[in-house]
C-alpha positions in Angstrom: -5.0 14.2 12.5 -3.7 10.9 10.6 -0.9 10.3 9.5 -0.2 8.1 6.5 2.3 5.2 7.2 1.5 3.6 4.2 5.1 2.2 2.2 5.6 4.1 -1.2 4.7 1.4 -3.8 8.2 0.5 -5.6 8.8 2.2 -8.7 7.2 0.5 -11.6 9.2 -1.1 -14.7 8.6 2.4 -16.9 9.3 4.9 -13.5 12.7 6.8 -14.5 13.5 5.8 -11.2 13.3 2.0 -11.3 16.9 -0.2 -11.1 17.4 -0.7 -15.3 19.3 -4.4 -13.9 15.9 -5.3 -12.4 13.9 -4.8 -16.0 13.0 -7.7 -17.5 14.4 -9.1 -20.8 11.8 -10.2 -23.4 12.8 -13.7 -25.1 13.1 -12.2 -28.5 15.3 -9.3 -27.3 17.4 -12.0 -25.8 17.4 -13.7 -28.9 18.2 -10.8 -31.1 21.3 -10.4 -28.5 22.9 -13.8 -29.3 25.7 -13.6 -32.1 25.4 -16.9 -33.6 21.8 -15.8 -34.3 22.9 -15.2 -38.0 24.6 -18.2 -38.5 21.8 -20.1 -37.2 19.6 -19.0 -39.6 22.1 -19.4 -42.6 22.6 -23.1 -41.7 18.9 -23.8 -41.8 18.8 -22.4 -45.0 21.9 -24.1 -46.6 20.3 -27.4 -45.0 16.8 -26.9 -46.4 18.0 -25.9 -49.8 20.8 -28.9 -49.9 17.9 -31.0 -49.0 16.1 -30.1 -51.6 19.1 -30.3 -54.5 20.9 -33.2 -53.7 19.2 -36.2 -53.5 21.5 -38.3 -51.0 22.1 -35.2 -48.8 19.7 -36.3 -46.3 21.1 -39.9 -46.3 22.8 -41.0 -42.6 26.3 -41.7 -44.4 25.9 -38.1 -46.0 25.0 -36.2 -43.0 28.1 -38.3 -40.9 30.3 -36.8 -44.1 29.5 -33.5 -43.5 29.9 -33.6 -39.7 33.7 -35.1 -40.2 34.4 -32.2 -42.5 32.3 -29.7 -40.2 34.4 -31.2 -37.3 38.2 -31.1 -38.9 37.3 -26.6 -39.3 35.7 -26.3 -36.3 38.0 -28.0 -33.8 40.3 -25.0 -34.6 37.8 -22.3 -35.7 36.6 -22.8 -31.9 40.1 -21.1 -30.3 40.8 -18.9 -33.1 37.0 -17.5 -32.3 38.0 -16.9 -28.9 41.1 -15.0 -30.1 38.8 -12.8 -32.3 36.2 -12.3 -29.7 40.0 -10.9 -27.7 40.8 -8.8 -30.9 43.1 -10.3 -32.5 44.4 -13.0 -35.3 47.1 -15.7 -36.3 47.6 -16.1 -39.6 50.0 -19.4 -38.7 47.1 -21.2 -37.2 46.8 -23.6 -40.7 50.7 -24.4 -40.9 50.7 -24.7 -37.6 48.6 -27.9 -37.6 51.5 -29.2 -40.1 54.0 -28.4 -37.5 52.8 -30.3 -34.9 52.0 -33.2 -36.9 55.6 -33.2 -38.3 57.4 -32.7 -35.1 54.9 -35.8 -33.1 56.0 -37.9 -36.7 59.9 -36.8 -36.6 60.7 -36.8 -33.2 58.9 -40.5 -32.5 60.8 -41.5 -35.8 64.0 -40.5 -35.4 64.6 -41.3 -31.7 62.9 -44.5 -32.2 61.0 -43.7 -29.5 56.8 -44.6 -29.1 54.5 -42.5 -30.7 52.9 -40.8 -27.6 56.7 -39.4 -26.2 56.4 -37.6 -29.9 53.0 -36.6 -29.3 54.3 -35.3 -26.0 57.0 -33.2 -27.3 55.1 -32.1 -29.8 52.3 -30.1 -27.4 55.2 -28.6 -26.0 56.9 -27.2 -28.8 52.8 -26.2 -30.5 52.0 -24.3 -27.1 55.8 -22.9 -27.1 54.8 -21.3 -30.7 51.1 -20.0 -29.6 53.1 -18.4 -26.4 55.5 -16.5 -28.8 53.0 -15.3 -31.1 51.1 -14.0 -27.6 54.4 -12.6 -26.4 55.9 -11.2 -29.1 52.0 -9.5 -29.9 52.0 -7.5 -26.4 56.0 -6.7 -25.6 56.4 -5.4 -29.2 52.6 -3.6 -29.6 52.8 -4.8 -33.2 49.6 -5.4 -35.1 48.6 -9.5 -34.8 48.8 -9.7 -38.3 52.4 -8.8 -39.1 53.4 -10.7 -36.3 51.6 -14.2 -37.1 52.2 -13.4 -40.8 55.9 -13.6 -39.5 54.8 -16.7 -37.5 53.2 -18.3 -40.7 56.3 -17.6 -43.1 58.5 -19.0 -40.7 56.6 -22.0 -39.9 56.3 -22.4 -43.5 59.9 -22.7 -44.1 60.6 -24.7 -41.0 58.5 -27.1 -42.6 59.8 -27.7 -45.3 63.4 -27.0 -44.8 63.8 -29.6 -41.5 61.7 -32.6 -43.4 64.0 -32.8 -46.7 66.6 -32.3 -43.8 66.3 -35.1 -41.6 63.4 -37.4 -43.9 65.5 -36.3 -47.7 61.7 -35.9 -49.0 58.9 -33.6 -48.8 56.6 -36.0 -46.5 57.7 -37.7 -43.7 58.3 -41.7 -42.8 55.1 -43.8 -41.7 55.1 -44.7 -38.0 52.5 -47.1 -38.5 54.4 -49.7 -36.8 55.8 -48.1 -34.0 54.7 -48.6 -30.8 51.9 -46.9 -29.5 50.8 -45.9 -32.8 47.6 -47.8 -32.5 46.2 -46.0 -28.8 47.3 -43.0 -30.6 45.1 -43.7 -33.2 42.2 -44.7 -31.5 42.8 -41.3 -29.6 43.0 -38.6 -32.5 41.6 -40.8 -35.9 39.3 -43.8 -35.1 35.9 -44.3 -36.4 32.9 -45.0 -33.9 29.5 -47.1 -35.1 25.9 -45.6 -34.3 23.3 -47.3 -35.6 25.1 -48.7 -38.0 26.7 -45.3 -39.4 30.4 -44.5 -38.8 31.5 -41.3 -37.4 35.0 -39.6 -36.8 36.3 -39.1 -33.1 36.9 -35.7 -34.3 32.7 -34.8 -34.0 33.6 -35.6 -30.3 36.9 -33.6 -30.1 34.9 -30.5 -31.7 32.0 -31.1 -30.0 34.1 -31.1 -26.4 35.7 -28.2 -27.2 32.8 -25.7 -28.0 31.2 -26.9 -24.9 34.3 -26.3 -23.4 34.8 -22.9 -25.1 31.3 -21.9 -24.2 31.9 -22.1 -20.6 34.9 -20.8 -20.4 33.1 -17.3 -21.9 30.0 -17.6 -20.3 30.4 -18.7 -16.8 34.5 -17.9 -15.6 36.4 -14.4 -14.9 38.3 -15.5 -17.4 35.8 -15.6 -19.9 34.7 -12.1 -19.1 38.5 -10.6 -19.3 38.5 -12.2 -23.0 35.2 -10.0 -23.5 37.2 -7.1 -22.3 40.0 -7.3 -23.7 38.8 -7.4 -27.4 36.3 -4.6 -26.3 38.7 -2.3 -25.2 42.2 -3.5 -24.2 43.1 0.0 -22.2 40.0 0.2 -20.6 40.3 -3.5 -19.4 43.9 -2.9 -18.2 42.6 0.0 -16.3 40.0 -1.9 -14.3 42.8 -4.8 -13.3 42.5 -7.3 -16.3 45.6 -8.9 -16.9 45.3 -7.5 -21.0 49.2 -9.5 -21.9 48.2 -13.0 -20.2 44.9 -13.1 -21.3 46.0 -12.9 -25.3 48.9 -14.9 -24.5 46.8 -17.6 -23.3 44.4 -17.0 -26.2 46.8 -17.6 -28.8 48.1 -20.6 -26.7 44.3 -21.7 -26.9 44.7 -21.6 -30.3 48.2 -23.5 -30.4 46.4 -26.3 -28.1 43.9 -26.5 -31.0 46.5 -27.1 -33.6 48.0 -29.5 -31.9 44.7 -31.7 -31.7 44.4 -31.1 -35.6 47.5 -31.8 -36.2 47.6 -35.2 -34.2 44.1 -35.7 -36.4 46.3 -35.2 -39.6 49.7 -37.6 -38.2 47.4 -40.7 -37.1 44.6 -40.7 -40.1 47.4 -41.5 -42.4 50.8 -42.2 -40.6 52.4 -39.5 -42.4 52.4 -36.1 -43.3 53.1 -33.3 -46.1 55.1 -30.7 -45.0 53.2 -28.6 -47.4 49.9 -29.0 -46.0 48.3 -26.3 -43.9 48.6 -23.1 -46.2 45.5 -21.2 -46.2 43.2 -22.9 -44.1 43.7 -20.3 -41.2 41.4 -18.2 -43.3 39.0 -21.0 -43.4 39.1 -20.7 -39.9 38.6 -16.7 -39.5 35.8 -17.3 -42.5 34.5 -20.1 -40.0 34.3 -17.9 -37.1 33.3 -14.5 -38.7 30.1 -16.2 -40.6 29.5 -17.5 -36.8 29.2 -14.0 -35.9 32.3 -12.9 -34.7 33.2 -9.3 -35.3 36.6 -8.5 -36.5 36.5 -5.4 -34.6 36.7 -8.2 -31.2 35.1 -8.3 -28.0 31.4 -9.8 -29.9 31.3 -13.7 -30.9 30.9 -16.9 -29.3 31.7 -20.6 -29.8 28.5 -21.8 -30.2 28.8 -19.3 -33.7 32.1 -20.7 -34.8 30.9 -24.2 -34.9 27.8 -23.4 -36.7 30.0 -21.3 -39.0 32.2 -24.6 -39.4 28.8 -26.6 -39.9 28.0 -24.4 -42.2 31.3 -24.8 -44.2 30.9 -28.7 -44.1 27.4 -28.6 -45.5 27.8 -26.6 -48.5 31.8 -28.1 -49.1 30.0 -31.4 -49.5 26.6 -30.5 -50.9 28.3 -29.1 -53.9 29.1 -32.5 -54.4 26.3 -34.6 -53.6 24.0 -32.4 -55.4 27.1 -33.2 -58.7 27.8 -29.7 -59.0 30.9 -28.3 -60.2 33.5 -28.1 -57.1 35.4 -24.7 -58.5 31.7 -22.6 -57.5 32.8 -23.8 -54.2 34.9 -20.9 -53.7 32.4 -18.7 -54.8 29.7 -20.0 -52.4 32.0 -19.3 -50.2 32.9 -15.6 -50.6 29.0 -15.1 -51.1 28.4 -17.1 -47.7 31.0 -14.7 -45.7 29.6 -11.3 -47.4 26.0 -12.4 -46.5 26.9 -13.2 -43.0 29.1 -10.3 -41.9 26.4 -8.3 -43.2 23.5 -10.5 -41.3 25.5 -10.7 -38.3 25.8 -5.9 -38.2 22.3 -6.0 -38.6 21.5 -8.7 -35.7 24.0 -6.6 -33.5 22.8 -3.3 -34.1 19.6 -4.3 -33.4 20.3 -5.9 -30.4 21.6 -3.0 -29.4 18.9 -0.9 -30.2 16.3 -3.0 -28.4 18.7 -2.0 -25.0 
């Protein structure tokens, strides 16, 4: 009598049995999955048609114009896509650039003191603004947007009230002479050659950040918390995610962002409207939601958001390359977020379905 010793053969990729983690992925499954799939797609198509309609679109000058402007949305659409990938929103972020710029300007000026101890104090107080927005979002349980809207109008005033206060105007003094002001400005505003084309620091500041941004998400604890938290905050806090520190530090992110921008804004012209700011925090949230971020959270990436900038950049100055009127810009824009959010449910829900 024999006996078979034989090993059963391992179950097969369509046995009910097999391990679903050990099933392989195809590449288009994968790239149905990514969020910035949509935004992808948009940009080439803003970029072919621009290409097409404006005759000096494609010039090196051009392109390098579209980058700066690309780079000035996405250095903060890159945190504040974080924060929406964590479920929530600040409505301060654009006046918040204005604040930092003003206190870097005021303090430096007024204390006679060089530029980077402004700068310095400055970071402080920006991060010290992102950590009440975090704080004030989980100890109260109020909804982000009445709390930052409370941020924004308060920052608003601030703005304007301390700069007639200590400056007597609406704009503050130049510290173009002051010491440090030219490091500074090498820092946060100078102009680098390639090939005989100049580009903004700010490209490399944007570009730094989404890389940055990316790993942070993709490759840390700390990136998956994020993931959780915008998913399902209770949940996460029930598995051991610290739900209050993560947003606090997302909103801080966000802060740290503004402070960049804000430096940006201080050191390209030496000084600075305290009515600058309003409104671009929802050129920001446009940035990131056209780069697929859902405003329900816990689905986005950075990669998205700076495509989503890029895209902003491209069709802000091919309007005018291609001698358009500028007040359709608005318009393209609306049309651009409508098409996207919708792109961007279809992209997820199939990458969903092909699970």
């Amino acid at each position: 009598m024999s006996v078979n010793t034989a090993a059963p053969a391992p179950p097969g990729p369509d046995s009910p049995s097999a391990d679903e983690r050990l099933l392989r992925t195809s590449p288009l499954r994968k790239l149905l999955a990514r969020p910035e799939l949509g935004s992808v797609v948009g940009a080439l198509a803003v970029f072919v048609f621009f290409a097409c309609v404006a005759g000096g679109f494609l010039h090196a000058s051009s392109l390098s114009t579209v980058l700066y402007a690309s780079s000035t949305i996405g250095i903060m659409a890159v945190p504040v896509a974080l924060l929406m990938i964590g479920g929530e929103f600040d409505l301060s972020a654009g006046v918040m650039v204005t604040s930092s710029a003003l206190i870097s300007s005021m303090f430096s000026y007024q204390m006679t003191a060089n530029v980077w101890v402004g700068a310095g104090v400055s970071l402080l107080v920006t991060l010290a603004i992102g950590a009440f927005n975090g704080f004030m979002l989980t100890r109260t349980k109020l909804p982000s947007f009445i709390v930052t809207l409370g941020t924004f109008l308060m920052l608003t005033g601030m703005n304007l009230g301390f700069t007639k206060l200590i400056d007597g105007t609406v704009s503050t003094k130049t510290i173009a002479d002051m010491e440090g002001f030219p490091s500074a400005r090498a820092l946060f505003a100078s102009t680098l050659t390639v090939g005989g084309v100049d580009f903004k620091v700010t490209i490399l500041w944007w570009l730094a950040l989404v890389a940055v941004a990316s790993w942070v998400l993709l490759r840390t604890r700390v990136g998956n918390w994020i993931f959780a938290v915008g998913g399902n905050a209770d949940a996460a806090r029930a598995v051991g995610v610290p739900v209050a520190k993560t947003k606090i530090g997302l909103y801080m992110g966000v802060a740290f962002g503004a402070w960049i921008s804000g430096q940006h804004l201080l050191f390209s012209f030496d000084a600075v409207q305290s009515g600058e700011g309003v409104g671009n925090e929802l050129i920001y949230i446009i940035a990131a939601v056209i780069g697929g971020c859902l405003i329900t959270g816990g689905y986005g990436s950075a990669v998205g958001s700076a495509v989503g900038a890029l895209l902003f950049g491209m069709t802000s100055k091919g309007i005018v390359f291609a001698e358009w009127n500028p007040d359709w810009f608005k318009f393209f824009l609306g049309a651009m977020l409508l098409l996207a959010t919708l792109l961007n449910t279809w992209v997820r829900k199939r990458a969903e379905a092909t699970k």
